[in-house]
LOMIFI-279544 format. One record per atom (N, C-alpha, C): x, y, z. Coordinates in steps of 0.001 Angstrom, whole numbers, padded with zeros to 6 digits, always signed. Layout:
<nodes>
XYZ;...
</nodes>
This chain:
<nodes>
-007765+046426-047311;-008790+046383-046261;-008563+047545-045296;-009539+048415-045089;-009238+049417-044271;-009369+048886-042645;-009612+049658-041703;-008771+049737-040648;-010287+049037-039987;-011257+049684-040188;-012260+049437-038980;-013189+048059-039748;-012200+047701-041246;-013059+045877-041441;-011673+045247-041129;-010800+045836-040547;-009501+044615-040348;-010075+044656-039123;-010361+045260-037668;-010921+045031-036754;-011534+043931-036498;-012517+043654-037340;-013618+042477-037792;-013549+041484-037949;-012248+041600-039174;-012287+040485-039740;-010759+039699-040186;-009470+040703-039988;-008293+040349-040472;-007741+038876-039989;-007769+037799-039976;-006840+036909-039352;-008392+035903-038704;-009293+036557-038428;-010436+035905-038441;-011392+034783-039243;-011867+034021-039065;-012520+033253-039653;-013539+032152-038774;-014723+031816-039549;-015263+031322-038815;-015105+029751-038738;-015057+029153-037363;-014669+028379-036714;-015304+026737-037661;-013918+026027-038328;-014379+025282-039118;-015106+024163-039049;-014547+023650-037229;-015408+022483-037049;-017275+022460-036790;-017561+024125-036394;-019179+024494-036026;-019856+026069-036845;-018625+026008-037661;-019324+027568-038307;-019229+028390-037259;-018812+028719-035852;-018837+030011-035135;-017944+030684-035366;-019203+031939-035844;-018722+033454-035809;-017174+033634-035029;-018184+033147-033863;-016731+033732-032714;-015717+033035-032660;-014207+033314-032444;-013317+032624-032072;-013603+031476-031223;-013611+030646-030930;-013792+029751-029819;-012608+029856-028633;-012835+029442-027697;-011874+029303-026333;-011542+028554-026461;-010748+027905-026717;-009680+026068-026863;-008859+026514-025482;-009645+026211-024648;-009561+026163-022806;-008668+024392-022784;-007292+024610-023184;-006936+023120-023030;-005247+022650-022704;-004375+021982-022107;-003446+022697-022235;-002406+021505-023001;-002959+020654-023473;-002256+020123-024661;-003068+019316-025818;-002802+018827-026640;-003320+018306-027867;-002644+017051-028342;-004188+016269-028710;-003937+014189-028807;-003363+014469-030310;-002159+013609-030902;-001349+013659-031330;-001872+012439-032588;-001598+011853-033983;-002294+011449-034323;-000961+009656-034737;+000063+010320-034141;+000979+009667-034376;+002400+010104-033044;+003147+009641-033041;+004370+010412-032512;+005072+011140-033899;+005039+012538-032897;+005831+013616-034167;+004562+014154-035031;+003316+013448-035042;+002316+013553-035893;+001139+014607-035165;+001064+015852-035711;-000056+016783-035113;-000966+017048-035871;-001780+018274-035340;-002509+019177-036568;-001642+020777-036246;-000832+020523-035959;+000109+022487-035946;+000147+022964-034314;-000294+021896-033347;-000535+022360-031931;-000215+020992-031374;+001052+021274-030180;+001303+020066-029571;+000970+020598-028144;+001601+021610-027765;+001384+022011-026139;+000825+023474-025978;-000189+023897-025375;-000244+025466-025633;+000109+026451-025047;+001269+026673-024210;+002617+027046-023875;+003194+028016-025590;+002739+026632-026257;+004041+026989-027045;+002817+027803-028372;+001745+027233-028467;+000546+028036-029423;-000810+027234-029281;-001549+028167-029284;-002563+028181-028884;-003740+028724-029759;-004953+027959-030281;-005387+028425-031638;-006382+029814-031078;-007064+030235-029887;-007420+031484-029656;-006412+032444-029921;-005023+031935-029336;-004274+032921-029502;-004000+033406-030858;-003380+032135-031500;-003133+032405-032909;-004111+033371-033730;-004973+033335-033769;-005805+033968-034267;-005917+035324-033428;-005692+035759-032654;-005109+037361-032207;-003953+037574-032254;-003394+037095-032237;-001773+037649-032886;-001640+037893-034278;-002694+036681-035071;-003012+037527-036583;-003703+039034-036871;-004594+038847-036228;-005665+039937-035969;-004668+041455-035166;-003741+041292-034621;-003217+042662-034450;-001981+042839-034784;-001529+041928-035942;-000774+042490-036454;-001114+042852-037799;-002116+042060-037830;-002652+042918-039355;-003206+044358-039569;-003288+044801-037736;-004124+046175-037746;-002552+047150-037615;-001457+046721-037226;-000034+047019-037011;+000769+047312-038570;-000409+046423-039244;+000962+046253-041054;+001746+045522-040718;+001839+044650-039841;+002996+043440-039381;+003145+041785-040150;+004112+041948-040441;+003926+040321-041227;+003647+039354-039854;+004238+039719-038994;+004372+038438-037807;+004009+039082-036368;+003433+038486-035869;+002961+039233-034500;+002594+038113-032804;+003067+038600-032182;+003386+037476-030583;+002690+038480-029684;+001612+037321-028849;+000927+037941-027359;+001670+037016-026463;+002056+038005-025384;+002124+037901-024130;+001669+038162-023183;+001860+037680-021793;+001240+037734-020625;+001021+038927-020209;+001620+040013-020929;+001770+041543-020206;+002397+042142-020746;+002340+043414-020887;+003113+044293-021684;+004514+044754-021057;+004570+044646-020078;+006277+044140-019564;+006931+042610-020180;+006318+041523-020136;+006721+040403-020355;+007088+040787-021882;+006566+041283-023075;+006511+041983-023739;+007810+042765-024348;+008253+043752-023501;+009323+044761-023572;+010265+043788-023093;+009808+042618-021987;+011378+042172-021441;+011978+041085-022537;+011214+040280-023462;+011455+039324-024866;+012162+040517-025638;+012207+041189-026096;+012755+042627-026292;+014578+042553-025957;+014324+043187-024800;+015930+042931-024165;+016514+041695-024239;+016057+040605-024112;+016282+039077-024096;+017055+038973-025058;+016963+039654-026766;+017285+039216-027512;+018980+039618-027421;+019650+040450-026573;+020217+040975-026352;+021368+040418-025373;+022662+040729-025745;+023484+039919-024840;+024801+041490-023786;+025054+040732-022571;+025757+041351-021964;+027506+042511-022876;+026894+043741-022462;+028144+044606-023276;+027260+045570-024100;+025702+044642-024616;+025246+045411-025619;+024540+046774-024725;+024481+048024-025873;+023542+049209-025277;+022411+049781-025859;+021847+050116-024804;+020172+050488-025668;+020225+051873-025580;+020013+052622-026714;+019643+054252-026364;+018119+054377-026236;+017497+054567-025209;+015664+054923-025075;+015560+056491-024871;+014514+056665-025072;+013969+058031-024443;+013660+058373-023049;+013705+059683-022506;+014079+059714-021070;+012726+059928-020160;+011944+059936-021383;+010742+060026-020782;+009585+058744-021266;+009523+057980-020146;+008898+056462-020395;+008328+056422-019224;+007836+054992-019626;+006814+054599-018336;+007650+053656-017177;+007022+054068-016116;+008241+053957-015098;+008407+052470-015163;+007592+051953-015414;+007482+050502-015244;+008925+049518-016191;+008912+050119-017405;+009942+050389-018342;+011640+050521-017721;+011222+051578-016923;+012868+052309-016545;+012806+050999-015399;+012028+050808-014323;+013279+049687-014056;+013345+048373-014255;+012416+048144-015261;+012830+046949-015596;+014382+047089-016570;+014782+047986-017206;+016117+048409-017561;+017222+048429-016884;+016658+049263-015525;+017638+049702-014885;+017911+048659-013874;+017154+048206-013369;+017013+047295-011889;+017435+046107-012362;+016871+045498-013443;+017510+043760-013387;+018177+043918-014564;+017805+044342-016206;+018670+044251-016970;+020143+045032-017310;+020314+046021-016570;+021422+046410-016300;+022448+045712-015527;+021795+045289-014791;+022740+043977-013704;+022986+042827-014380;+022672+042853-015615;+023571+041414-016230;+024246+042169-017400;+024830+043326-017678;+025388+043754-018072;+025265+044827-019402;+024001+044935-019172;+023703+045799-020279;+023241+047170-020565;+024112+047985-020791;+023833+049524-020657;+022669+049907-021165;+022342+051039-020426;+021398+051699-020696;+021338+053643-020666;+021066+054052-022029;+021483+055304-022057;+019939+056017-022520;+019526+057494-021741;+018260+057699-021652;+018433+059537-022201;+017732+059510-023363;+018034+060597-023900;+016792+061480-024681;+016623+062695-024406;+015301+063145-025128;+015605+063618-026570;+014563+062526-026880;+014852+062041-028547;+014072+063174-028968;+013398+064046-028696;+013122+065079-029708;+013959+066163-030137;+015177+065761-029375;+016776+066935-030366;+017065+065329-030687;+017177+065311-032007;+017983+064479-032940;+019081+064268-032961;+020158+065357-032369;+021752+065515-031983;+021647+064795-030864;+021137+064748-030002;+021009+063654-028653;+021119+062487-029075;+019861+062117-030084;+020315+060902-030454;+021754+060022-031221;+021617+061006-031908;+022908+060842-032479;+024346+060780-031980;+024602+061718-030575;+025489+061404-029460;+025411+060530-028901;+024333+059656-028340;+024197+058570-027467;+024682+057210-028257;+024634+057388-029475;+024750+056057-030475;+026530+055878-030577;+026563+054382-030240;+027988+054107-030250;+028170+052358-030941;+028857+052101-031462;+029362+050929-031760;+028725+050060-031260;+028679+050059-029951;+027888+049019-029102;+026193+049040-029052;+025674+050073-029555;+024224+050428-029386;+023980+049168-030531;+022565+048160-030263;+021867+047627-030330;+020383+047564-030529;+020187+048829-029899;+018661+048888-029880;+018399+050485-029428;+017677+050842-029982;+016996+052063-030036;+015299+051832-029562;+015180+052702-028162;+013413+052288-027683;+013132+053811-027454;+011998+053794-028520;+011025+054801-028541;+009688+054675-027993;+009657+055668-026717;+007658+055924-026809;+007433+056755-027028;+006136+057057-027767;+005782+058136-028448;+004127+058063-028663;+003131+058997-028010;+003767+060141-027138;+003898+059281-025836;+004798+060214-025187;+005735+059802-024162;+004360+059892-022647;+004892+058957-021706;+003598+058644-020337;+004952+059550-019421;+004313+060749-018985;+002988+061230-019149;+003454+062363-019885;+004257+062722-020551;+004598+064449-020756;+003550+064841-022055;+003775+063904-022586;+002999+064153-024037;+003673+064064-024933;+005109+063999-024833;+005953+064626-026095;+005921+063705-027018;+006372+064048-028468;+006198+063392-029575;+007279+063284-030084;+007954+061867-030494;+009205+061361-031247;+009094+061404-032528;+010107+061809-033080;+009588+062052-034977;+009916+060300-035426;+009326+059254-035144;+009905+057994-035082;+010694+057533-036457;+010382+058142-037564;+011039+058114-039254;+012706+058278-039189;+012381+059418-038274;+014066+060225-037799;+014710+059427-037035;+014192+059005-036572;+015060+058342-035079;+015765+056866-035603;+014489+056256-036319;+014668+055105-036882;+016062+055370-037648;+016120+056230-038724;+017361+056305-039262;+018690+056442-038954;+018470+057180-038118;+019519+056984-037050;+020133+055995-036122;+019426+054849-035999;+019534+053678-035072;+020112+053098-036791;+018870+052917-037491;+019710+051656-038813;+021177+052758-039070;+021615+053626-039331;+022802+054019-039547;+023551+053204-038664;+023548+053344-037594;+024587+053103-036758;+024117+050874-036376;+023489+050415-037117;+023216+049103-037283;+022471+048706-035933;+021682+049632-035507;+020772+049207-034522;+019393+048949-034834;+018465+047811-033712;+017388+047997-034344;+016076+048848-033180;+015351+049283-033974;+014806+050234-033732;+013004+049544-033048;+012711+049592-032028;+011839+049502-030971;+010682+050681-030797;+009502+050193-030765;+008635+051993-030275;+007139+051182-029240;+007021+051359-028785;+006055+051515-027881;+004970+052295-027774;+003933+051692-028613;+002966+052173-029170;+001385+052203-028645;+001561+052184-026845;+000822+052192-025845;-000648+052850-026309;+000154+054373-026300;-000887+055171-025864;-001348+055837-027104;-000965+055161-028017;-001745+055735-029663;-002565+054598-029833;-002404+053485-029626;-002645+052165-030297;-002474+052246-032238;-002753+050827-032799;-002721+050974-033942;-003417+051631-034855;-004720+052300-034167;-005915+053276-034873;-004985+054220-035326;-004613+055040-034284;-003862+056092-034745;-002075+056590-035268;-001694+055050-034939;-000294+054967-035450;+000448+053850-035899;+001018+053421-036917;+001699+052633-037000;+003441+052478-037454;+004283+052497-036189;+005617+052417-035994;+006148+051801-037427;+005603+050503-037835;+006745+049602-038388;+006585+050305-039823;+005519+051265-040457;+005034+052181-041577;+006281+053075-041559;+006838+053263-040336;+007518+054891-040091;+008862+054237-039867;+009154+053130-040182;+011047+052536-040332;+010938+051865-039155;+009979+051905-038213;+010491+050770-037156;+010702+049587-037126;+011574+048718-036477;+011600+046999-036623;+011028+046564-035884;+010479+047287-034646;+009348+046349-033557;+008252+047060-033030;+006981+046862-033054;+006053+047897-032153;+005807+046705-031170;+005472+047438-029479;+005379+046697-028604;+003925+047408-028452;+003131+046771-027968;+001995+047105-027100;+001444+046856-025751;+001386+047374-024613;+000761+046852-023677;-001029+046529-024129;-001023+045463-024106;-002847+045466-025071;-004028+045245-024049;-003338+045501-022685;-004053+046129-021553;-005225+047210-021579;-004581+047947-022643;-005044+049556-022409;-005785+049937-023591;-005661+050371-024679;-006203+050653-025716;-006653+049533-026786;-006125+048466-026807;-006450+047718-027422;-007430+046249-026942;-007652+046102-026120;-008313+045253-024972;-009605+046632-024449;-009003+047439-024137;-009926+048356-023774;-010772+048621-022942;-011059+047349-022459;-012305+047048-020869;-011952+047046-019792;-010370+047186-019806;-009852+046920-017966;-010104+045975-017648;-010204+044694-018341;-009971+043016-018167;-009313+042347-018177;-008055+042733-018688;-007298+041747-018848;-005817+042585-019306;-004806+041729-018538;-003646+041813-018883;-002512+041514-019817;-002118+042026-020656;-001373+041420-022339;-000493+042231-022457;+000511+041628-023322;+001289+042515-024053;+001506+041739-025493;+001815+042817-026624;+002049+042182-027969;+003320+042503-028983;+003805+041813-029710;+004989+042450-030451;+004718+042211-031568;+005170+043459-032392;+004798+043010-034096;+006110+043131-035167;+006252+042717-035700;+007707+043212-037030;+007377+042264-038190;+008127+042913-039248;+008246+042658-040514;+010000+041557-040721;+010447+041432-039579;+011281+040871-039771;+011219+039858-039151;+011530+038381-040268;+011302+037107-039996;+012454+036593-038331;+013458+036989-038863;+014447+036647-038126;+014155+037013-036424;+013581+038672-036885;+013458+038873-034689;+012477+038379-034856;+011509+037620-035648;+010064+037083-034793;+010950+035976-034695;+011205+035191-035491;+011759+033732-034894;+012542+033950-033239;+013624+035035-033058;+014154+035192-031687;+013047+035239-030693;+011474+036316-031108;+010380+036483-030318;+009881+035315-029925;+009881+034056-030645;+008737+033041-030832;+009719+031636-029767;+011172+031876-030261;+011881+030908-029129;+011893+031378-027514;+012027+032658-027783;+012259+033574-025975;+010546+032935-025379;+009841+033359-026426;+007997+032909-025972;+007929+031829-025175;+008043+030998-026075;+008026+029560-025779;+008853+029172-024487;+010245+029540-024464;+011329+029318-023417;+010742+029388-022211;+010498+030887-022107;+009924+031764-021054;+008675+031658-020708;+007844+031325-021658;+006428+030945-021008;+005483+031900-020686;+006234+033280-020857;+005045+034414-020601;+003715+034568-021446;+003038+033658-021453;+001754+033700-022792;+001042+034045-022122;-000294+034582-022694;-001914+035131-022324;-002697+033362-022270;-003768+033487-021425;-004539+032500-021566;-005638+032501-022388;-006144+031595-023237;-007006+031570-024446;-008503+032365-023760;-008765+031875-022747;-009992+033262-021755;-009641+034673-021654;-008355+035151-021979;-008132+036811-021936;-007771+036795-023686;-007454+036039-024755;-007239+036482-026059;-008547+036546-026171;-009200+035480-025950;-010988+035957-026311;-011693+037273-026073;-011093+037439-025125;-011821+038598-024470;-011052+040228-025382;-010391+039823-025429;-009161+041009-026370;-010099+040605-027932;-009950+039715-028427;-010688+040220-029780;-011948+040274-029876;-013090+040020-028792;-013881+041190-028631;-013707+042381-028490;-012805+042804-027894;-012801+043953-027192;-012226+045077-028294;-011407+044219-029425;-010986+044692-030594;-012053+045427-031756;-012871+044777-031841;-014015+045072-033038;-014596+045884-032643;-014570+046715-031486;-015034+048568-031330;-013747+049173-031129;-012564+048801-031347;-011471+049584-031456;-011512+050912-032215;-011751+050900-033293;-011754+052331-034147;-013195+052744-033538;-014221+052446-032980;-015661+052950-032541;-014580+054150-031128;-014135+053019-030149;-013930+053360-029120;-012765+054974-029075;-011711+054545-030440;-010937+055604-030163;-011301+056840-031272;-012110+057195-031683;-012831+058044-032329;-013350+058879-030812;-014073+058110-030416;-015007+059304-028954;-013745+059191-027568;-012770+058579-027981;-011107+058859-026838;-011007+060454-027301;-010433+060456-028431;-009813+061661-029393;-011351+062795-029392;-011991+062763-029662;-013393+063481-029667;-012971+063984-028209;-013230+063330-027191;-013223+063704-025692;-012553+064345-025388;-011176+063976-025781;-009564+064035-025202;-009554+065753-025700;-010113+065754-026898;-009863+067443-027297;-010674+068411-026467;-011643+067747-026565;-012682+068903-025421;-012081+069094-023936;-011493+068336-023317;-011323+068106-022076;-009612+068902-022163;-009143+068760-023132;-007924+069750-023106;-008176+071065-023327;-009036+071146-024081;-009002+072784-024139;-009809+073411-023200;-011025+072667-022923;-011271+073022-021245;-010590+073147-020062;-009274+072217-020345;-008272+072809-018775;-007239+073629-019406;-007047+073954-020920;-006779+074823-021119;-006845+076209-020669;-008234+076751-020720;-008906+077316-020132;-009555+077760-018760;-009051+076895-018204;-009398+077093-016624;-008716+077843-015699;-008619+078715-014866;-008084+079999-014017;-007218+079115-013530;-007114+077710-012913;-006626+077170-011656;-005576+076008-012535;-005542+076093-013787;-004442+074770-014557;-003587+075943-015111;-002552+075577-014466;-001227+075894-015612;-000792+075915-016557;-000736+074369-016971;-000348+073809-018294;-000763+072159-018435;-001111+072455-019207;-001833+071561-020460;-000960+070236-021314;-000366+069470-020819;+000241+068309-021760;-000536+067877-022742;-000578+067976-023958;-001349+067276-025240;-001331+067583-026279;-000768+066304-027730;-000483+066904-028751;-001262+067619-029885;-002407+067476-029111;-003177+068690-030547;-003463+069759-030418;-002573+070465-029220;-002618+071994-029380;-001525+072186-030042;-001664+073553-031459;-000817+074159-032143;+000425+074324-031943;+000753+074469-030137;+001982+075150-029646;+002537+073927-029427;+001730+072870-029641;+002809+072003-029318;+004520+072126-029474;+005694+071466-028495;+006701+071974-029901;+006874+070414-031016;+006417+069581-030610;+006149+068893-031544;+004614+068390-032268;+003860+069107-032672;+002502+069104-032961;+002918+069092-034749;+003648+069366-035446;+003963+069169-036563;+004126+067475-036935;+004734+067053-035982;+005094+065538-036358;+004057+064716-035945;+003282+065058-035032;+001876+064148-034354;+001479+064647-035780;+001003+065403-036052;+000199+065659-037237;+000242+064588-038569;+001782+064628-038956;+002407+063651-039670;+002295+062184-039535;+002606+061696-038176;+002626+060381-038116;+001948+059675-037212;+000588+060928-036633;-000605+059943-036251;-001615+060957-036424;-002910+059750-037017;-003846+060363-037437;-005504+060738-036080;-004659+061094-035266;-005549+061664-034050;-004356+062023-033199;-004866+062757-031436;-004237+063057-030916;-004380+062354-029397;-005487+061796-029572;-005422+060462-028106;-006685+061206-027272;-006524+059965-026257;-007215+060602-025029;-006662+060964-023461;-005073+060698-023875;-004307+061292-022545;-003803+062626-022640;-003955+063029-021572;-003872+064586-021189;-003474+064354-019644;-002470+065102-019552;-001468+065509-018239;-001605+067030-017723;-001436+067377-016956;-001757+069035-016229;-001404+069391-014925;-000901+070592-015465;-000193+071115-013627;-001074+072260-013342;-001854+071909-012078;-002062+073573-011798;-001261+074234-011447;-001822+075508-010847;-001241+076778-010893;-000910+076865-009257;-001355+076261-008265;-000550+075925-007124;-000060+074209-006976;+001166+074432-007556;+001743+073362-007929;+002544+072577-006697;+001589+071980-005763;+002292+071276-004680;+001674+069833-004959;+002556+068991-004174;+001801+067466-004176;+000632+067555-003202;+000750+068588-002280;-000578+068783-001318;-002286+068676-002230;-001781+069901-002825;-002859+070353-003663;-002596+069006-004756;-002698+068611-005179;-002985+067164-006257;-003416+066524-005545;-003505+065826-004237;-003689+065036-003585;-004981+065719-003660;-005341+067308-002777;-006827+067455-002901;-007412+067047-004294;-006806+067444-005211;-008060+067774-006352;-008108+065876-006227;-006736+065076-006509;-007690+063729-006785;-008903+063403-006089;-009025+064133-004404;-009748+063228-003577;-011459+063633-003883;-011615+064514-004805;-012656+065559-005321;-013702+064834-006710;-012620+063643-007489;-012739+063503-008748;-014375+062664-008415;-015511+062356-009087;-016464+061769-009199;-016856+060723-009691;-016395+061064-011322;-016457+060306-012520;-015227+059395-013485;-013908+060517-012687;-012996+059625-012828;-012503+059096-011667;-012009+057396-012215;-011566+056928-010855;-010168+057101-010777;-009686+057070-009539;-008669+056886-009370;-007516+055539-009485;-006825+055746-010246;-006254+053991-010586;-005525+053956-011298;-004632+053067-011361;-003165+052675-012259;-003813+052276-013540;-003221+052162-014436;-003868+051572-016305;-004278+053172-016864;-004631+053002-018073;-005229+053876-019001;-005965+053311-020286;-006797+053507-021301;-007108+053240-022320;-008573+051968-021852;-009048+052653-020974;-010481+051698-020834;-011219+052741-021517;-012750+052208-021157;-014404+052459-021853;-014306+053987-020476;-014007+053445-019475;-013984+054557-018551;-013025+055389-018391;-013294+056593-017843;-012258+057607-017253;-011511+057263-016159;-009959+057215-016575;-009271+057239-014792;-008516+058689-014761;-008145+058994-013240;-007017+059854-013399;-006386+058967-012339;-005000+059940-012885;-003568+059029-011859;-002661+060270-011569;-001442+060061-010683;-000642+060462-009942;+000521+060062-010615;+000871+060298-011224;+002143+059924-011805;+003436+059649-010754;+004141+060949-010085;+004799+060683-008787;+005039+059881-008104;+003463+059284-007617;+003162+058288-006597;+002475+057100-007157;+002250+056872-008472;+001659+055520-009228;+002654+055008-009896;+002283+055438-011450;+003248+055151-012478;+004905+054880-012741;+004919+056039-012444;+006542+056825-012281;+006869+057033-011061;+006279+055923-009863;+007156+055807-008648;+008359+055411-008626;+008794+054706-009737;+010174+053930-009368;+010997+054547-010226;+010860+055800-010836;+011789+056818-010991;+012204+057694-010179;+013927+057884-010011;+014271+058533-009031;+013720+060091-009122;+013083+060796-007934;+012387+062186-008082;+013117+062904-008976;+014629+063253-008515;+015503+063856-009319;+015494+064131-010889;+015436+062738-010954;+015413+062711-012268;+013873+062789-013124;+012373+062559-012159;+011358+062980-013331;+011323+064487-012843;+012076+065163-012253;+011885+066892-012183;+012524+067312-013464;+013562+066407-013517;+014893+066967-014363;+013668+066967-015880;+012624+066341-015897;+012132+065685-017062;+010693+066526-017071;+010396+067417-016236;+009178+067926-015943;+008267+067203-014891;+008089+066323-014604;+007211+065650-014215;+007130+066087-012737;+006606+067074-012508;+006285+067815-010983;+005677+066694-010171;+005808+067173-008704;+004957+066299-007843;+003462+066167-007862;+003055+067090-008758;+001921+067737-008736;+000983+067606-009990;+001712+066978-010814;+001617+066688-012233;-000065+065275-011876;-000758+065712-012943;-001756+064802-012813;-002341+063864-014433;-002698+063100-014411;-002940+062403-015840;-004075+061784-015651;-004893+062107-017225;-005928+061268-017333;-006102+060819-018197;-006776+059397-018186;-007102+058627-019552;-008885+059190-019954;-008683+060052-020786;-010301+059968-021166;-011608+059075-021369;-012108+058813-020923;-012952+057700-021225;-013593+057917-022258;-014903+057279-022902;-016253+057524-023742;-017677+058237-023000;-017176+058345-022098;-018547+058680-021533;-019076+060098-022164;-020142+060691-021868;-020633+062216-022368;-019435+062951-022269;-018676+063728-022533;-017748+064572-022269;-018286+065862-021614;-019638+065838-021560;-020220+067449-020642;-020042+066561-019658;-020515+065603-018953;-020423+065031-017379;-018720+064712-017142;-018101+064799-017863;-016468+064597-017175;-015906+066212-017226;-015893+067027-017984;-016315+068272-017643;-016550+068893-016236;-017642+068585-015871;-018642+069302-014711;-017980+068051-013628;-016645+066670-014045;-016408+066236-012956;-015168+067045-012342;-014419+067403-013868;-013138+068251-013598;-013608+069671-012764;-014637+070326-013179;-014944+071622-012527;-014994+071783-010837;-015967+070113-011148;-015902+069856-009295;-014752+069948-008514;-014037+069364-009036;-012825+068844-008909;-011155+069731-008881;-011896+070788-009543;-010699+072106-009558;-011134+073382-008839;-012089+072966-008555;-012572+074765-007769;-011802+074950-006449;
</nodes>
């Protein structure tokens, strides 16, 4: 089944007690029992939930995932992740993530004892230095919020199973249209399904997918324990929002190219974050292991102060200004002062990430009117 009838239809079916098409909302929060001990597969929905169930089929089948878990958020998400994990153990990640990420690492899960080592995985010898006896887990994003950069994830993966770790990727800002981790040796793709996969700026999720029985069973007890689930009114709304997924990220990638090589081009931008220019230095491996190049694009002008960013945001028209990415609409953001606030400055300079640095999620709209919003907007 290809990609844009698994959208449709993977894990789907129509609703047995009325024939509807649509998933139904089972708006309920437990289920009459027919006996003690005696169900139909649903006792409390905490613990499963048949809207849900049926989107957790539905995106992991678009993932290649045998087994797949929604959560409340795509942090709640990454933090079932660490959970599985006990004090002593170490994670090697990449040094360029979403800030939201770094402290949930650094700030609470480090304080119960668990290292954390942050290394730019596109030299392979990095990785390979950071890996020790104790490493556990290997977390990849790729491409990275906001630089752009691209993880060769095949490579990396091998390197984590050598050394008996398992291997994590964060598959935000490609979604499953254009990439799939667990294809390329990974053992977990996480999604915030906020953004590209939800797509409307409605609703808040996160999802995990693997081929391995064992970490879904760890995923499915931490779930339950913890309680971070989506409510059957936001899975609904997510597998609508699913069945223009390949529509939606076709005119992302369409956009995303025009709008890069237009600030390519512009007297007043510097440089250009995005992997489908040639020079990329990793544009060989985007090529390889995703089949588009997105709709985020990052850029420094050429008077590179936080002064000047602050003007151009206050200029923008068409894009809004706002935290998230991967809606129907255009945002731009501030990385500095949004995203990647709770990274120490020091360290996103050390990483590129100027004060001045700006990001946008492309929307669908005409790409000549976001154009003529950037022009406004940079003169």
């Amino acid at each position: 089944m290809k990609f844009g009838t698994k959208v449709l239809h993977a894990g789907i079916t129509p609703d047995p007690s009325t024939g509807a098409i649509m998933t139904p909302i089972f708006q309920t929060s437990t289920y009459v029992q027919d006996g003690a001990g005696r169900h139909k597969g649903y006792e409390y929905a905490r613990t499963k939930n048949p809207t849900r169930s049926v989107l957790e089929k539905n995106i992991a089948a678009l993932e290649n995932a045998t087994f797949g878990r929604c959560f409340a958020s795509g942090m709640s998400a990454t933090e079932t992740i660490i959970k599985t994990l006990r004090p002593g153990d170490e994670v090697v990640s990449t040094d360029d993530l979403y800030g939201g990420s770094f402290r949930l690492f650094t700030k609470i899960f480090q304080e119960f004892g668990i290292k954390f080592t942050f290394v730019d995985m596109r030299d392979l010898q990095k990785v390979q230095n950071a890996m020790t006896d104790k490493t556990r887990l290997v977390w990849i994003e790729t491409p990275t919020n906001p630089m752009l950069n691209i993880i060769d994830i095949e490579r990396v993966s091998e390197i984590g199973h050598s050394h008996g770790a398992k291997v994590a990727v964060d598959n935000t800002f490609s979604s499953p249209y254009l990439q799939n981790p667990l294809d390329r040796g990974a053992d977990i793709v996480m999604h915030s399904v906020t953004k590209y996969i939800s797509g409307h700026s409605d609703v808040i999720m996160g999802f995990l997918g693997t081929n391995d029985p064992e970490i879904d069973e760890k995923f499915g007890f931490i779930q339950n324990s913890s309680g971070a689930v989506p409510g059957p009114q936001d899975c609904f709304l997510v597998l609508r929002g699913i069945k223009t997924l390949h529509l939606r990220m076709q005119r992302h990638c369409e956009n995303g190219e025009k709008v890069a090589h237009y600030l390519r081009s512009h007297p007043n931008v510097a440089k250009v974050f995005w992997p489908g220019f040639e020079d990329h230095p990793n544009h060989e491996i985007a090529k390889r292991q995703m089949r588009g190049f997105g709709g985020m694009i990052s850029f420094i002008q050429k008077e590179d102060t936080m002064e000047k960013a602050k003007e151009t945001l206050s200029k923008f028209r068409l894009f809004s200004l706002a935290e998230s990415l991967g809606g129907v609409e255009s945002l731009v953001g501030h990385p500095a002062t949004m995203t990647h606030a709770s990274i120490p400055r020091e360290k996103r300079l050390a990483g590129g990430l100027t004060d001045s640095m700006i990001r946008l999620s492309v929307g669908i709209e005409d790409v000549e009117d976001l154009i003529d919003d950037l022009e406004h907007a940079l003169k």
